[in-house]
N, C-alpha and C positions, 0 to 999 in steps of 0.2 A: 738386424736380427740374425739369429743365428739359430739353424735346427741342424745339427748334425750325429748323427749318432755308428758307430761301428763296434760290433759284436762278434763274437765266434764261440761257437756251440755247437751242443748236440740235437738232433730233434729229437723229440719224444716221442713222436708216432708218425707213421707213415703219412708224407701229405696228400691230400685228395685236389684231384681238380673240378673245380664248378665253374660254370658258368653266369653271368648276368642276362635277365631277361634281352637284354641288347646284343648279347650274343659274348661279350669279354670273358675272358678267360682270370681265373681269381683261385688265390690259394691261399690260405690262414693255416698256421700250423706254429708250433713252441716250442722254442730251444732252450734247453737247458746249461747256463753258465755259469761256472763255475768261483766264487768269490775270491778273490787273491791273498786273502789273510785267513788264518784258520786259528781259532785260540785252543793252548794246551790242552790238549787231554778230550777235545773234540775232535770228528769228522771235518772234512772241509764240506762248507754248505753251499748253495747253490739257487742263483736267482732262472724260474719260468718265464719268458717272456716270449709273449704271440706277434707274431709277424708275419703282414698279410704282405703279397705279391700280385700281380697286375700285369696281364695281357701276356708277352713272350717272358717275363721273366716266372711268371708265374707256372709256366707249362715246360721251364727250363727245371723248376725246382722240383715239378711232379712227375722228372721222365731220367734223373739222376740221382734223385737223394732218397732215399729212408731214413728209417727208423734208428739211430745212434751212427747214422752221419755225420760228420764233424763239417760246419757249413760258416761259411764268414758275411756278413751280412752287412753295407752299408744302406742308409736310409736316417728317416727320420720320424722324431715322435710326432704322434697323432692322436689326439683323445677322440670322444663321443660319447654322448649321454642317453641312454636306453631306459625303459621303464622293466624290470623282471618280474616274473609270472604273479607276484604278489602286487606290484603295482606300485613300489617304490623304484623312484628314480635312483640310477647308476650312474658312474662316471667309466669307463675301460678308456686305459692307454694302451697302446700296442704301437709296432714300429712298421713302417711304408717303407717295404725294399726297394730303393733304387739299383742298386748294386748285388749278385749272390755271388759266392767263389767257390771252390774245393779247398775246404782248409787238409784232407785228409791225406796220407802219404799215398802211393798208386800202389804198394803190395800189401799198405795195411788196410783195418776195416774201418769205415768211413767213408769210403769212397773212393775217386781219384784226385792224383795231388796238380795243382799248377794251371788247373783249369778256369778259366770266371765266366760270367755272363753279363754284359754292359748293355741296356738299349742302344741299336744302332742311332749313333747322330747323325744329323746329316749337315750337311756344308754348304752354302753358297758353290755353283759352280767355278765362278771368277775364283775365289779362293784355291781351289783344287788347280787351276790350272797356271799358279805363280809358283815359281820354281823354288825349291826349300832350300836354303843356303848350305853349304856345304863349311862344316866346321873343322875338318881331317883334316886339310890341303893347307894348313898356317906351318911356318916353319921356325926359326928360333929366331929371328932377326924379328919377328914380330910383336912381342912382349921388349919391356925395358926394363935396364936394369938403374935397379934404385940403390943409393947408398945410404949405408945407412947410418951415417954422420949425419946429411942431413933431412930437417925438419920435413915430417908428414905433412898431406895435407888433410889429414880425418885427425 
């Protein structure tokens, strides 16, 4: 199965940060994207979509971004079904940021350019302490040369 989703956009309003009775750190907020075909003699239009964030990514979005920020977002969809104040049941999809970035240049508005924010991973230490192969140090004697008379093997 496969949920993978990336986006970039603007927000539409300044994100807030809240908390979970557990104490997590959580932020919802909607970016506005822009649709990549526009028919004659129209505006180009633009899809809303809410995108909630969790724990450090979430307190990364509410201490750099605003209001018509330009923000790039990997994650994935997520539905939920709610009941609204009338009592019928709802369906909302919105998107679980794994990933936020700086899509904006650093003198334009938007924000800053070149930046992201990734959950630190973490690693087996045995892994961290085997040495990373060193790819620079090959010379031309290393590669072969093929002719090409004759027959590949692909």
């Amino acid at each position: 199965m496969l949920n993978v989703v990336a986006l970039m956009g603007r927000l539409v309003a300044d994100p807030e940060l809240r908390h979970t009775p557990q104490g997590v750190s959580v932020t919802t907020f909607t970016i506005a994207v822009d649709r990549s075909f526009v028919r004659q003699g129209e505006q180009r239009q633009a899809d809303f979509i809410d995108i909630v964030a969790w724990r450090s990514s979430a307190e990364f979005v509410c201490k750099y971004f605003q209001k018509g920020s330009l923000i790039a977002v990997n994650g994935s969809i997520q539905t939920r079904t709610y009941q609204d104040k009338n009592g019928n049941n709802r369906k909302a999809f919105e998107i679980v940021a794994d990933n936020v970035h700086f899509a904006g240049s650093k003198g334009g508005s938007g924000g800053q350019g070149g930046g992201s924010y990734a959950p630190r991973q973490e690693f087996p230490r045995e892994a961290a302490d085997q040495a990373v192969p060193s790819y620079s140090a090959g010379s031309n004697d290393d590669f072969a040369v093929i002719d090409e008379g004759e027959d590949l093997p692909f």
